[in-house]
C-alpha positions as CSV (number, residue, x, y, z in Angstrom):
1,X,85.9,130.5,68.7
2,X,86.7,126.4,68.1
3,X,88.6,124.5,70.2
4,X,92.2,124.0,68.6
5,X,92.2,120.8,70.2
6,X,89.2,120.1,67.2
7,X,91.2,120.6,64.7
8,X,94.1,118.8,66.4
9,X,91.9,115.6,66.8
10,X,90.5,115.9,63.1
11,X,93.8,115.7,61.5
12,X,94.9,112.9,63.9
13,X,91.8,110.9,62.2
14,X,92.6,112.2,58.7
15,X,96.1,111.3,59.5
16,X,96.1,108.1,61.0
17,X,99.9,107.4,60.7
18,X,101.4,110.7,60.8
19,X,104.4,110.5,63.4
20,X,106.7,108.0,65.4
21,X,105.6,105.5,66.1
22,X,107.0,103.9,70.2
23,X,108.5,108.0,70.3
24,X,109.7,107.7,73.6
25,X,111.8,103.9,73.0
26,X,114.2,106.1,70.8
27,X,113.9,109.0,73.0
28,X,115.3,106.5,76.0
29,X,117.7,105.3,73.8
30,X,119.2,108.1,73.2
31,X,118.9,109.9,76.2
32,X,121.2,106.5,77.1
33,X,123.6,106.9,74.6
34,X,124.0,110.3,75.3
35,X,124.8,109.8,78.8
36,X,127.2,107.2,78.2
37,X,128.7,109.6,75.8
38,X,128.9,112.5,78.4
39,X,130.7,110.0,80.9
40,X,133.3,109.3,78.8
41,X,134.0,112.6,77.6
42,X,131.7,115.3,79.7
43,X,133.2,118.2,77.0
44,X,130.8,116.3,74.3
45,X,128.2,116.8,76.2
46,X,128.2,120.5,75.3
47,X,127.7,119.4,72.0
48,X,124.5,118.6,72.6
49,X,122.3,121.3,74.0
50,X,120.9,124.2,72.2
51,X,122.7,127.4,72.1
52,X,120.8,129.8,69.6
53,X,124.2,132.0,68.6
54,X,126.4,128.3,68.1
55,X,123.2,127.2,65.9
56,X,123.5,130.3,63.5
57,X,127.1,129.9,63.0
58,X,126.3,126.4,61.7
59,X,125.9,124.2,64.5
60,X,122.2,122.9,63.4
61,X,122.3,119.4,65.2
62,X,121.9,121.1,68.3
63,X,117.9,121.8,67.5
64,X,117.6,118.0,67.4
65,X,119.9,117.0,69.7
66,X,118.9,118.8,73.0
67,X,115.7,117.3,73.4
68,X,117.9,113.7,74.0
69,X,120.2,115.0,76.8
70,X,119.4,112.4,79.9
71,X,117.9,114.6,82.6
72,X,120.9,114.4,84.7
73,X,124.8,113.0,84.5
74,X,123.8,111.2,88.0
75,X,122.6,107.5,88.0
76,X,119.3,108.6,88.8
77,X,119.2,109.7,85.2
78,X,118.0,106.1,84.3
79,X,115.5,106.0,86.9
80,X,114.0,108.7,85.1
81,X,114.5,107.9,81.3
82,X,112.3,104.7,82.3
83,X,110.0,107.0,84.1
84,X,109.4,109.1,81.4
85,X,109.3,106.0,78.6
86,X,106.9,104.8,80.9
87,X,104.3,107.7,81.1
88,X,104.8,108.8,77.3
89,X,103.7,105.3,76.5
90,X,100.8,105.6,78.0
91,X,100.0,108.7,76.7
92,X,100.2,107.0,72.8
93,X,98.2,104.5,73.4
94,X,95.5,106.7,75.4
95,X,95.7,109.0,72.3
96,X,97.4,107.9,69.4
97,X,100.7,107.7,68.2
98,X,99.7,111.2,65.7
99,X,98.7,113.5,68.9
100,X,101.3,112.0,71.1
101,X,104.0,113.3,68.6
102,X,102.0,116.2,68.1
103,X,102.1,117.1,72.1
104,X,105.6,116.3,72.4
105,X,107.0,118.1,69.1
106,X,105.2,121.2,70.4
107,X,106.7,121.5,73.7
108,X,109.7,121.4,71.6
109,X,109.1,124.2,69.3
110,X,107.8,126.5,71.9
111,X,111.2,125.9,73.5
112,X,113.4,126.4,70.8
113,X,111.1,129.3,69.4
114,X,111.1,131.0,72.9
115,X,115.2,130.6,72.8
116,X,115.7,132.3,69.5
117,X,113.9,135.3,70.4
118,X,115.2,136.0,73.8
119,X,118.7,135.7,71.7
120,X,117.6,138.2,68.9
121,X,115.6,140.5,71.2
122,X,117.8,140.5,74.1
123,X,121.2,138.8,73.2
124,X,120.9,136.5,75.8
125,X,122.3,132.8,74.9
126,X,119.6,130.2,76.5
127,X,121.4,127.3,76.8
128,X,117.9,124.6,76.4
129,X,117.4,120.7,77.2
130,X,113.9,119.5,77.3
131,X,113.8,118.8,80.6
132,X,110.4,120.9,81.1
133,X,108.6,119.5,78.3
134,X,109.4,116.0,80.0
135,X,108.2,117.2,83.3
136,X,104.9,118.8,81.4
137,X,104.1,115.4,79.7
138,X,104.2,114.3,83.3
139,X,101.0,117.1,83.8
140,X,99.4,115.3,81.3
141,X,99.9,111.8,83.0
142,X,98.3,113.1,85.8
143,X,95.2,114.4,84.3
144,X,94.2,111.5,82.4
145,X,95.5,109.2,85.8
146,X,95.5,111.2,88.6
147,X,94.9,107.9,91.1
148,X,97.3,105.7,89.8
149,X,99.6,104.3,92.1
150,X,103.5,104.3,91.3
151,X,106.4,103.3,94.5
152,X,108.1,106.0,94.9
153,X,112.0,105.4,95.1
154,X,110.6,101.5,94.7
155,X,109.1,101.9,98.4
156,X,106.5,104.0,99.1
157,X,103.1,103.9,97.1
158,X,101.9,107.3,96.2
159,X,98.8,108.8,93.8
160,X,100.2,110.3,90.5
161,X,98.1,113.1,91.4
162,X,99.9,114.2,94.3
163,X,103.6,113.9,92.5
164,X,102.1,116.1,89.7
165,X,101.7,118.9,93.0
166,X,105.1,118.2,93.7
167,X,105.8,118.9,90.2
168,X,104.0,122.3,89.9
169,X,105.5,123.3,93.2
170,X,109.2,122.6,91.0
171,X,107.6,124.5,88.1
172,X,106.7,127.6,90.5
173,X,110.2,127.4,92.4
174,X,111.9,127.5,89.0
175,X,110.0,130.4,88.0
176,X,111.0,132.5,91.2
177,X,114.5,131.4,91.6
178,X,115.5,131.6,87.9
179,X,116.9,135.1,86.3
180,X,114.8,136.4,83.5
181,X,114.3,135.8,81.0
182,X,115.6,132.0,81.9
183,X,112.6,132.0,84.1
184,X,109.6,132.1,81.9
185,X,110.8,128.9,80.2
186,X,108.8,126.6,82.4
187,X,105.9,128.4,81.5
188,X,106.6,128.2,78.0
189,X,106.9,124.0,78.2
190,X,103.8,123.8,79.7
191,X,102.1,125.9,76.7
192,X,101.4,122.3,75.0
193,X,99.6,120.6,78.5
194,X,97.1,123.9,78.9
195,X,96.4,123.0,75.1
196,X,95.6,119.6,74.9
197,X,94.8,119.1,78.5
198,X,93.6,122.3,80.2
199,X,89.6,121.6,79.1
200,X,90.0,118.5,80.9
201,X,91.8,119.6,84.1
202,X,89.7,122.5,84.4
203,X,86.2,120.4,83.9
204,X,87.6,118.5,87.3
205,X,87.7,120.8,89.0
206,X,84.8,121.5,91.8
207,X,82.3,123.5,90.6
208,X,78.8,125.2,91.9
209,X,76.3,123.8,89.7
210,X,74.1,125.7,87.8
211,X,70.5,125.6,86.6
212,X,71.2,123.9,83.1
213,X,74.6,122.1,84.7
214,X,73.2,118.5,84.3
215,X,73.6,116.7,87.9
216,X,74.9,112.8,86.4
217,X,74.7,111.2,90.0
218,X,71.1,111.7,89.4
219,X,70.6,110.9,85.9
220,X,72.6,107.9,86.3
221,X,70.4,106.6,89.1
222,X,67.5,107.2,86.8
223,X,69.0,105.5,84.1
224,X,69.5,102.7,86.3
225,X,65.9,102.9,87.4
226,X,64.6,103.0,83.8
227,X,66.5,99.5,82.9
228,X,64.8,98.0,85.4
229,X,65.5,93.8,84.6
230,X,68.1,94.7,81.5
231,X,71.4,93.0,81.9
232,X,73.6,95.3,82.4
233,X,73.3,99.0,83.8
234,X,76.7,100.7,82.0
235,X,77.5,100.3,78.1
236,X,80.6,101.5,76.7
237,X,79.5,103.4,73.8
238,X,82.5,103.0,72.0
239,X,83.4,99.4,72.6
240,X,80.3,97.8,74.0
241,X,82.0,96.5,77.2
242,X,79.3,96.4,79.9
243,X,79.7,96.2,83.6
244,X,78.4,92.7,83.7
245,X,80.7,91.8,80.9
246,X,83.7,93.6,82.8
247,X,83.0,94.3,85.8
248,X,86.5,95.5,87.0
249,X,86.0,98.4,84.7
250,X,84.7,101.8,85.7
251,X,82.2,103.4,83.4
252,X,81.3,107.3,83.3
253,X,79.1,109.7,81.8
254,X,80.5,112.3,79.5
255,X,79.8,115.7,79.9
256,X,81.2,117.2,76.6
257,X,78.7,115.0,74.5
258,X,75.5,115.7,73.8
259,X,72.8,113.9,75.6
260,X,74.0,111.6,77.9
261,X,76.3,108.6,76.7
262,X,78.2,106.1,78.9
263,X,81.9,105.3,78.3
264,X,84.3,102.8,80.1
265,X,87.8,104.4,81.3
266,X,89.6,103.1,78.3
267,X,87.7,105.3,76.2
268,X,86.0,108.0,78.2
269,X,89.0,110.5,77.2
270,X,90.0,109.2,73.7
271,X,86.3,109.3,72.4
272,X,84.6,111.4,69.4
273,X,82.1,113.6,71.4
274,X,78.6,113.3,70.6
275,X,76.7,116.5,68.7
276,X,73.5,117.5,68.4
């Protein structure tokens, strides 16, 4: 069976302009206006989030409008509107503006799709924001970044990667202290990261090689050996960037390509892999 991330990345070539482009500026900006809306009048607030039995007696903006509630009422809210503007940024310049929208719309639909049917198979009225989907993009983040640094509360340096375990340890309380079926809803929002992002997380994770697993600390050094004189010893194979020409980039082997081919760390994830 293919990996639906293949077909994913083949439309995002075919379709080089499919989506929104700078999503996450009018995400922000909305996610401010709606707060300032929900100060002045907090009863216009519930206006805003989804309700599956208010949207089938006519109420259709709520599909649209509960992925721009701010995270919270407090002032914190803006600290993390900018976080998450920040990160989803990133992620459309490491992948494109047509998979970024693609990743975000989906955590979306899985949410709204999961709300209607716990309302027509159980009656129960899920009242949604996207606040999981945000925190999922932030899984993402983490995989493509795991050692960048960020201050947290403008103080303290930290690794992405260990704020994404902070993260998963809020997913997992969520899924223990919620009722059903209210509770499964964090799994559902993560749906989109184990999609586009599982193959990744799961290929760095430590693993006992096998006889065919291809060992690229060695092959590298006999890569190295092999160039002898040359003028550089890594070449991006994407942008031609070497590590003479840049040498504050990092370069890696990739092991989804066929043979063995040398990318820099702007392109070592957002790559077209090698086939035989």
């Amino acid at each position: 069976m293919r990996d639906p991330m293949n077909y994913i990345e083949r439309f995002c070539r075919r379709h080089p302009d499919f989506g929104v482009r700078d999503l996450m500026k009018y995400v922000a900006i909305a996610n401010v206006a709606f707060w300032i809306l929900g100060a002045v009048n907090p009863v216009l607030a519930g206006y805003l989030t989804f309700d599956p039995a208010l949207v089938l007696r006519g109420q259709i903006w709520r599909v649209i409008t509960f992925a721009l509630c701010p995270p919270s009422m407090g002032v914190l809210a803006f600290v993390a509107i900018y976080f998450y503007y920040w990160i989803g940024s990133i992620l459309e310049r490491q992948w494109g503006t047509p998979q970024f929208n693609i990743y975000f719309f989906a955590g979306l639909i899985l949410t709204l799709v999961y709300g209607f049917l716990v309302y027509f198979i159980t009656g129960t009225r899920l009242v949604l924001d996207a606040q999981y989907v945000y925190l999922s993009m932030f899984f993402s983040f983490a995989v493509l970044f795991p050692n960048m640094e960020v201050l947290l509360f403008f103080i303290l340096p930290i690794k992405i990667k260990w704020l994404a375990l902070v993260d998963a340890a809020y997913f997992l309380l969520e899924v223990f202290r919620l009722p059903f079926p209210a509770k499964l809803l964090p799994v559902v929002a993560v749906l989109n990261f184990f999609l586009f992002c599982g193959g990744d997380l799961l290929r760095s994770l430590p693993r006992r090689p096998s006889a065919n697993t291809v060992n690229f600390r060695r092959e590298s050094q006999r890569i190295r050996r092999e160039q002898g004189q040359q003028l550089y010893t890594h070449k991006c194979a994407v942008c031609g960037r070497t590590d003479k020409t840049n040498p504050e980039l990092e370069f890696r082997y990739c092991s989804r390509c066929a043979g063995y081919h040398c990318f820099c760390q702007d392109h070592i994830n957002s790559h077209i892999h090698f086939t035989e």
